[in-house]
C-alpha positions in Angstrom: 52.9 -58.4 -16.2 50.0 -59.0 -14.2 51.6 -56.6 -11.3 52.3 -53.7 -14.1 48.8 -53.6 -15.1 47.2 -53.4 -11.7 50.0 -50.6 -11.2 48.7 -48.8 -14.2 45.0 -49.2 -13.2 45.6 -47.7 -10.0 47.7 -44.8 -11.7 45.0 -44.2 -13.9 42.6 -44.9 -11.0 44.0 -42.0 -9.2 44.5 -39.8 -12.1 40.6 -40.1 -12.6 39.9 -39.1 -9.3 42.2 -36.1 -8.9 41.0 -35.3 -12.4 37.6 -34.7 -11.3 38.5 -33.6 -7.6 40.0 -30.5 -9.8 37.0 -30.2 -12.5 34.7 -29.9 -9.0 36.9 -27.8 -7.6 37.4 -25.1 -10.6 33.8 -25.3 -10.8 33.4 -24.4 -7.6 35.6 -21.2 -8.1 33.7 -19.9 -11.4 29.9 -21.1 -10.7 28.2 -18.2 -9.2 25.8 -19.3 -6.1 21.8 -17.5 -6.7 23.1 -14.7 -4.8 26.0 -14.0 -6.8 24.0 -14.8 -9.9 21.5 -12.0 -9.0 24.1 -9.4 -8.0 25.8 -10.1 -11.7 22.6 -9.6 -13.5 22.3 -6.8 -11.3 18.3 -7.6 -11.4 16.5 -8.9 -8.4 13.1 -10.7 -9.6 9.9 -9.8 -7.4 6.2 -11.6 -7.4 3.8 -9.3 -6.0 0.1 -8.2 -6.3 -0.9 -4.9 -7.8 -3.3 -4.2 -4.5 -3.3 -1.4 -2.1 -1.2 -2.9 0.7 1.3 -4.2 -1.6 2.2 -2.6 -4.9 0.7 0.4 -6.2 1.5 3.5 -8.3 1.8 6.9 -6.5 0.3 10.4 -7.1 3.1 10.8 -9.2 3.1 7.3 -11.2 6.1 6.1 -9.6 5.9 2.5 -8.1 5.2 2.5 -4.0 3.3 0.1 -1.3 4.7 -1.7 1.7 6.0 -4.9 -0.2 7.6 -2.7 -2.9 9.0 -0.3 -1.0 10.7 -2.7 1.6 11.5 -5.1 -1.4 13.6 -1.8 -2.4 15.3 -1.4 0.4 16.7 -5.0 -0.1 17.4 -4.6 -3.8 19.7 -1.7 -2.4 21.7 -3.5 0.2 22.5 -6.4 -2.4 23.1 -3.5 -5.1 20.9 -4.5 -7.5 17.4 -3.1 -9.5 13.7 -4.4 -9.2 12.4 -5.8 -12.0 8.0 -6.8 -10.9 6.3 -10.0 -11.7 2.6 -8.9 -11.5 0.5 -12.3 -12.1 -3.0 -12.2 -12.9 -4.2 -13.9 -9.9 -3.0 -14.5 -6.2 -3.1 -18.0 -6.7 -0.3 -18.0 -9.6 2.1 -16.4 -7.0 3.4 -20.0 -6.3 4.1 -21.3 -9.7 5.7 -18.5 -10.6 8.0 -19.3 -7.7 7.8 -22.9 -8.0 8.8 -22.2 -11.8 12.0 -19.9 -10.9 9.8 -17.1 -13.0 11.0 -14.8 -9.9 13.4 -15.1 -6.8 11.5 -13.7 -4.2 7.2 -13.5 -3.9 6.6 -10.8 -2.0 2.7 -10.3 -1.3 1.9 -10.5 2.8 2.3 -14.0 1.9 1.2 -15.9 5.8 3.3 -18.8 6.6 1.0 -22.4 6.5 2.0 -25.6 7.2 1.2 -26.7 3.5 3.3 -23.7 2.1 6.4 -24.3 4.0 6.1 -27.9 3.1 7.0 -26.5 -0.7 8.8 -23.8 -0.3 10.8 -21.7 1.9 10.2 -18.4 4.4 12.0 -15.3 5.3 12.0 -14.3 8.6 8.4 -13.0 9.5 8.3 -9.1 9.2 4.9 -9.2 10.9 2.0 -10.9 12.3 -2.0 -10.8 11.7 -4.8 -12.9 12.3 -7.3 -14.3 9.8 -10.6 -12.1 10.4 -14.6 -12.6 9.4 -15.9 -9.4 8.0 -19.2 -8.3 7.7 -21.2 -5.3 6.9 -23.5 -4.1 9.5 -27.0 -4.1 7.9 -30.2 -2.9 9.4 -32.7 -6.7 10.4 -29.4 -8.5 9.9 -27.7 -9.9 13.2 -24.0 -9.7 13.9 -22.3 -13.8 13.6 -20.6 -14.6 17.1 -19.9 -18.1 16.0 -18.8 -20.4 13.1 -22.4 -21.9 13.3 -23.7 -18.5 12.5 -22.3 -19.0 9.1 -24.2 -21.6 7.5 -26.3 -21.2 4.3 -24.7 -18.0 3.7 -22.4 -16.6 1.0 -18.9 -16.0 1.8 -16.6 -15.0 -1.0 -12.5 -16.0 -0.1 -9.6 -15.7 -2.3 -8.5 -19.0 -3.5 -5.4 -20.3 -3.2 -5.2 -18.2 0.2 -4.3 -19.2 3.9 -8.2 -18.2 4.6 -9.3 -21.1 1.8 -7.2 -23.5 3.6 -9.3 -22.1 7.4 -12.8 -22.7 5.0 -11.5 -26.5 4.0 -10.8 -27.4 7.6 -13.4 -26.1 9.0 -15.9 -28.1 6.6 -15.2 -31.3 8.2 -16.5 -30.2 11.7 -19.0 -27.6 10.2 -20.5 -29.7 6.5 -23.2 -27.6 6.6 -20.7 -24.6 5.6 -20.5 -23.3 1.8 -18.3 -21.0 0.3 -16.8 -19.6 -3.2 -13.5 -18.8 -4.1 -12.6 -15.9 -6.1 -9.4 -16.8 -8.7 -9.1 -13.5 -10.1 -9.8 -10.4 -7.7 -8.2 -9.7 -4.6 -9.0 -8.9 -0.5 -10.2 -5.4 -1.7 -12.3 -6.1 -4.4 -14.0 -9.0 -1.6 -14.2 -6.2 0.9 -16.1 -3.9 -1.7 -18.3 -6.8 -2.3 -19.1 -7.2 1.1 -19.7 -3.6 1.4 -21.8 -3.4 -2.0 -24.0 -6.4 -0.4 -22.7 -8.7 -3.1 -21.1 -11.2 -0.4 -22.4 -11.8 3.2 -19.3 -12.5 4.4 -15.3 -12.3 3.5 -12.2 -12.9 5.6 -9.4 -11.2 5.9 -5.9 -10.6 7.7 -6.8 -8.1 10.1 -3.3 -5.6 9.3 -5.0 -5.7 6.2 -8.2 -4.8 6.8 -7.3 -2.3 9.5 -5.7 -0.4 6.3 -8.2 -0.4 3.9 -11.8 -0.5 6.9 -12.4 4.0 6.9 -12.7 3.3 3.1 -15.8 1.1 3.8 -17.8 2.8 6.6 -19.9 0.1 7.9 -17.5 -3.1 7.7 -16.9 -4.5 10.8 -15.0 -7.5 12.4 -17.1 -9.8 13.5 -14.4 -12.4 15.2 -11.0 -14.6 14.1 -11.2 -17.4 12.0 -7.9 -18.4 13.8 -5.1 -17.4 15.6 -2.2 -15.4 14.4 0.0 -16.3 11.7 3.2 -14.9 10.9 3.8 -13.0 7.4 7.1 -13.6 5.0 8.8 -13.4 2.1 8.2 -16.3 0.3 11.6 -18.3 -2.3 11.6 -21.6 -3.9 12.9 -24.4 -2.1 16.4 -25.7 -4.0 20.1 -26.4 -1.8 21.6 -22.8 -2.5 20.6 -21.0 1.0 22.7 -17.6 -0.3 19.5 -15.9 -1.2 17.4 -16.9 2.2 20.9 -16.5 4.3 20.7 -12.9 2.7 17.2 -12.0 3.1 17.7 -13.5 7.2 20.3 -11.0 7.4 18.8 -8.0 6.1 15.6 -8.7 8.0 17.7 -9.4 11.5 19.0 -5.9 11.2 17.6 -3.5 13.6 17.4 -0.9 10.3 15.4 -3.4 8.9 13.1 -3.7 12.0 12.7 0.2 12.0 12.1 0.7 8.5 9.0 -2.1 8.6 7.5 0.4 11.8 7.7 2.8 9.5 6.3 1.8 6.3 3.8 0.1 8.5 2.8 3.3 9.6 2.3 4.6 6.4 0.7 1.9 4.7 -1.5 0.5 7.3 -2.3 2.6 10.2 -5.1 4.8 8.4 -7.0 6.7 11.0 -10.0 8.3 9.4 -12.7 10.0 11.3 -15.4 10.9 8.4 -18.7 9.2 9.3 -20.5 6.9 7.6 -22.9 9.3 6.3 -19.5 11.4 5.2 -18.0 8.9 3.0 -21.3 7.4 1.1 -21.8 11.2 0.2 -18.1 12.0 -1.0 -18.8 8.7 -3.0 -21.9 9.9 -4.8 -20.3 13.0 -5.2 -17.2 11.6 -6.9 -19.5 9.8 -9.2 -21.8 12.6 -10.4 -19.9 15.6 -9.5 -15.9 15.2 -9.8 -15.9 13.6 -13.6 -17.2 17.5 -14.1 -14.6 19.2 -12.8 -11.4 17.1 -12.8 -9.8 18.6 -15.5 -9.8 22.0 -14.1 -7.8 20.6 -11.4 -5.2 19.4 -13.6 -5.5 22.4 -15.4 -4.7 24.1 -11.8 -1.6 22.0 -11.2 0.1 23.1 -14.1 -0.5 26.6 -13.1 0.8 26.5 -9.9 2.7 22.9 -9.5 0.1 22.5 -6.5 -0.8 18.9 -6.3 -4.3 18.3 -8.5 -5.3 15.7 -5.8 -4.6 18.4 -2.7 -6.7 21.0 -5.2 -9.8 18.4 -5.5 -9.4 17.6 -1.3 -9.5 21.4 -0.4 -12.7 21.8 -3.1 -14.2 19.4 -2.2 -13.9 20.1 1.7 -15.2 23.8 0.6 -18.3 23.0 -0.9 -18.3 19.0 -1.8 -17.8 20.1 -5.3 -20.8 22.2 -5.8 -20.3 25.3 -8.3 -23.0 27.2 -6.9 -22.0 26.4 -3.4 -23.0 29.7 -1.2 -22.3 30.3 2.3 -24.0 32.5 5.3 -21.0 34.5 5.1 -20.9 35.1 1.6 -17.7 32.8 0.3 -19.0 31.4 -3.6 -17.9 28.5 -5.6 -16.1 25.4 -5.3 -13.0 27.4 -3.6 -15.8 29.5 -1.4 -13.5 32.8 -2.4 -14.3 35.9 -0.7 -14.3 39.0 -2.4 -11.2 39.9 -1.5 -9.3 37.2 -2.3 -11.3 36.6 -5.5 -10.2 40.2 -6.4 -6.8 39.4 -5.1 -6.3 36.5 -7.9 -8.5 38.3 -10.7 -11.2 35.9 -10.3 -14.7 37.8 -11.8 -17.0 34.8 -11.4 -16.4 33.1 -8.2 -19.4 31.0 -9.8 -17.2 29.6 -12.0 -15.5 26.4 -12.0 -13.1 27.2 -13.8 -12.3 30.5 -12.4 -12.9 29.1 -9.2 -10.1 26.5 -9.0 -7.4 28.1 -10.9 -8.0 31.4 -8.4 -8.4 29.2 -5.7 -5.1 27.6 -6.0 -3.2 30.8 -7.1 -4.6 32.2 -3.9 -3.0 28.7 -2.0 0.5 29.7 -3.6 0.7 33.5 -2.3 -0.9 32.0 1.1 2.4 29.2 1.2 4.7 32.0 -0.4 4.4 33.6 3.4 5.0 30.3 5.3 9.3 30.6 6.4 11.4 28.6 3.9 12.8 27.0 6.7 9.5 25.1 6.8 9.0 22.2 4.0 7.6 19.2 3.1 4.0 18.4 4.5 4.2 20.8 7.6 4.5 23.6 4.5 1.2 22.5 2.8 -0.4 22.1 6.3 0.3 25.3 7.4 -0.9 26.5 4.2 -3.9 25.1 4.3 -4.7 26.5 8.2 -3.9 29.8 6.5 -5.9 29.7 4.1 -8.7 28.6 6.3 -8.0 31.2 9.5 -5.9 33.7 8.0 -1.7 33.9 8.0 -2.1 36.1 11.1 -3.9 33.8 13.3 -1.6 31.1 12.5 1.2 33.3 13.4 -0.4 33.8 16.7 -1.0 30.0 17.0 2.5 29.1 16.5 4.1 32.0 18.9 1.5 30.3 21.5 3.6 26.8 20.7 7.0 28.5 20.9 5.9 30.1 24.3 5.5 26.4 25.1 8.4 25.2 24.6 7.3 22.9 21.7 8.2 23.5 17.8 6.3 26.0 15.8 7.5 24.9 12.4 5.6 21.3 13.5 1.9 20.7 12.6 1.8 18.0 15.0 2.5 21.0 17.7 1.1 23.6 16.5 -2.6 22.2 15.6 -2.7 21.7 19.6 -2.5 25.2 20.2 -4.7 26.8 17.7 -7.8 25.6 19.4 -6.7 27.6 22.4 -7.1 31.1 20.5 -10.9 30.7 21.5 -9.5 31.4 25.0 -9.3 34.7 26.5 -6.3 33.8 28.6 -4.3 32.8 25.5 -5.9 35.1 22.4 -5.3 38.2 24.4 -1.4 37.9 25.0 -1.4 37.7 21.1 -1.5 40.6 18.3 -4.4 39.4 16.3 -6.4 38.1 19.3 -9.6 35.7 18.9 -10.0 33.6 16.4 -11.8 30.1 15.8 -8.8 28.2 16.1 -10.0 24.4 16.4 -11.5 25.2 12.9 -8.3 25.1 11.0 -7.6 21.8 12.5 -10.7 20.3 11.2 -10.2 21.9 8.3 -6.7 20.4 7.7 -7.8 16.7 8.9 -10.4 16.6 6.9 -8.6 17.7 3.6 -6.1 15.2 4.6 -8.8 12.6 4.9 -10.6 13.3 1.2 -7.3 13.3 0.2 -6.6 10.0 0.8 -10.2 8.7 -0.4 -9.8 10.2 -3.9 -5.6 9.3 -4.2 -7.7 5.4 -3.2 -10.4 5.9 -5.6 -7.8 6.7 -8.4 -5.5 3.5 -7.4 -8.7 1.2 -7.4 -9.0 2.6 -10.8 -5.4 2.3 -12.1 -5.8 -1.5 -10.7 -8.6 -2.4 -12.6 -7.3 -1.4 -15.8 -4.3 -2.8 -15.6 -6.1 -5.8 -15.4 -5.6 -8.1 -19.0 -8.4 -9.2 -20.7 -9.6 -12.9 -20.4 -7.2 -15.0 -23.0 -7.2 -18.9 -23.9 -4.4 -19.1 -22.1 -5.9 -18.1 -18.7 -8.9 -20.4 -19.4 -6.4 -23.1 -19.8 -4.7 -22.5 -16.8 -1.4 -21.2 -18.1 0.3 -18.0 -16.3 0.4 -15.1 -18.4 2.2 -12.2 -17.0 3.2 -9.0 -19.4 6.9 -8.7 -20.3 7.6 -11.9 -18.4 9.5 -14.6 -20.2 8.0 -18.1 -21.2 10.9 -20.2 -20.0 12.7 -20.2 -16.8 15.6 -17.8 -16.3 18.6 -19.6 -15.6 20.4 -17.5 -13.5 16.7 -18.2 -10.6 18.6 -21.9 -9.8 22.1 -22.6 -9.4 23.4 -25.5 -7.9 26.7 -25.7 -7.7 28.4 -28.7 -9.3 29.6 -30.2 -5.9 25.5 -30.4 -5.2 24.4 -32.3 -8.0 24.2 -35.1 -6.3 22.4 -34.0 -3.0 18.7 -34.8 -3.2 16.6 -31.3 -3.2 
């Protein structure tokens, strides 16, 4: 008897394991891993920062920035959409991971040792070094050393790698003060700097390199430590398919080339407008643009020229100023000549509003004449060096490049040879001869450069009032983020059943 039931026991015994060795193993075969999960949603989460060098809106209201745009290109390869997590401050990036609220925080997040003990990195697409800034100001010295910064104000993000540099630092240096700023970000600190509301900021240097020609007078004054690399940022949990993904895609020599380039875009801002230059295209965007704005609109939908190209080429003409007169005797905010004014039916090249519309009608029969073979930027560029020097000259300019063996449907090779129609040995092998060729190239950078000073103004100004108002919530500390779910989304953690028992 005795014998039968330890016989049954083990049968049972055995049953019981088998029994469960199938439920894990069925489990196994229908559980989706995070990866999986995503790609059946078909919606990849992203925590970023509505900031210049992350997530902005374009000219055109679509959604751009390095993080977005290389978050993209990931989103593709796994074939899935972006849905953004925009939280109200930097510092509720990490719950918002920590809370499975997104998959992936994307925000030139630097690696720190007290980050990676909570949550796990991407391979680092780049590297920069924390930075003092400071404004330089007439009686006030430049800081060579740490010692330099006692007593003074110095405004960091909190929550940041560069409020962890200010805590360490106050145990060699207690003399050392600071504040931390919760809601803004490193641009709105750099404005204050540059608005004398802060002495000092820091910031990563690939950051500031970016955003420095829109704050003449900012300068580096030396590192606040040495360079840290900058990831992707996911929760930690024991489902590596997302991180195994995101070390794939960013081993890929695509992936390498593709950061270059949106590197380039985003960060390598060369802009050559003096100080003096950019304090008076400020005042003037302040006092004299709110004037005239809506003509430029206006303009756009006339001739489906770019309003924000319009303003740059305005205010390159005559900074805006309707009664704008020159020695030669161009008029207005589009400095017309009478020829062209009559050309385009403008009457009052006083005008503003005459002024702009003719001034851009006059742009579209000047780029009607560039070859169709020609588009994109190099079209408007060559547009705009027509419209400065005249179609003919530019002709002349680009057989000069041809002759050279170099492209002459190129701006980058043809702005090198224009300059040299000042030179007898070059203007007189051409039909139209002389002309003051290194003045369309000036021309051209410079429109380029307002350009990109008003498109920032505008973005500074789309960031601010996107900005929620103040509610209980944020004074309590909770995370509010628009069209964000309370609770967690189940489908940001899976563990597979064969895991549950594997400490995270």
């Amino acid at each position: 008897m005795r014998t039968r039931i330890f016989f049954l026991r083990e049968v049972f015994f055995i049953a019981a394991i088998l029994a469960v060795t199938g439920w894990l193993f069925l489990a196994n075969l229908t559980t989706d891993n995070q990866l999986e999960a995503i790609q059946k949603t078909g919606v990849l989460k992203i925590v970023t920062r509505n900031t210049p060098t992350t997530y902005i809106s374009d000219k055109d209201g679509k959604p751009a920035g390095f993080e977005y745009d290389l978050a993209k290109a990931f989103a593709d390869e796994i074939g899935v959409e972006i849905e953004l997590v925009i939280p109200d401050s930097f510092g509720d990036i990490f719950p918002v991971i920590k809370d499975h609220k997104a998959h992936i925080a994307a925000a030139g997040l630097t690696i720190t040792e007290s980050r990676e003990a909570e949550f796990s990195f991407a391979q680092p697409y780049a590297y920069s070094t924390p930075t003092l800034i400071y404004r330089v100001t007439q009686g006030q010295k430049k800081p060579i050393s740490l010692k330099d910064l006692e007593g003074k104000s110095i405004e960091v993000l909190a929550d940041s790698s560069h409020s962890e540099i200010m805590h360490k630092l106050k145990t060699e240096f207690p003399d050392i003060t600071w504040q931390e700023n919760s809601t803004g970000s490193i641009t709105e600190l750099l404005d204050g700097v540059y608005n004398k509301k802060y002495r000092y900021t820091i910031s990563d240097d690939i950051v500031f390199n970016a955003q420095k020609s829109f704050f003449p007078g900012l300068k580096k004054a030396f590192s606040m430590g040495k360079s840290e690399p900058i990831a992707w940022m996911v929760a930690k949990q024991n489902d590596q398919s997302l991180l195994s993904a995101l070390e794939v895609f960013f081993s890929k020599p695509e992936t390498k080339q593709l950061v270059a380039e949106l590197q380039e875009k985003y960060f390598n801002r060369e802009n050559t407008l003096t100080y003096v230059d950019i304090e008076t295209f400020k005042r003037d965007l302040n006092t004299r643009f709110c004037k005239l704005e809506q003509y430029f609109y206006m303009a756009e939908q006339e001739t489906d020229i770019d309003w924000l190209l319009l303003a740059a080429i305005a205010y390159q003409e005559s900074h805006w100023n309707p009664k704008a007169v020159s020695p030669t005797g161009v008029k207005g905010i589009m400095m017309l000549t009478n020829a062209a004014a009559k050309e385009v039916g403008v009457e009052d090249r006083t005008d503003p509003v005459q002024s702009v519309l003719g001034g851009a009608e006059y742009l579209t029969r000047v780029m009607k004449k560039i070859p169709e073979r020609i588009q994109g930027d190099d079209r408007i560029w060559f547009a705009l060096a027509a419209y400065n020097v005249g179609y003919g000259h530019l002709e002349d300019a680009r057989i000069l490049t041809s002759r050279a063996g170099k492209n002459p449907d190129i701006w980058e090779d043809v702005k090198q040879f224009l300059p040299l129609l000042t030179q007898p040995k070059y203007y007189k092998t051409v039909k139209r001869g002389y002309a003051r060729g290194y003045e369309p190239v000036i021309y051209v950078k410079n429109i380029r450069q307002y350009y990109d000073l008003i498109l920032w103004q505008q973005q500074l100004a789309e960031i601010e009032a996107s900005k929620p108002e103040p509610t209980p919530a944020e004074n309590e500390g909770e995370i509010v983020m628009p069209g964000n779910p309370e609770d967690s989304d189940p489908n940001l953690d899976i563990t597979p059943p064969s895991e549950l028992a594997t400490p995270p």
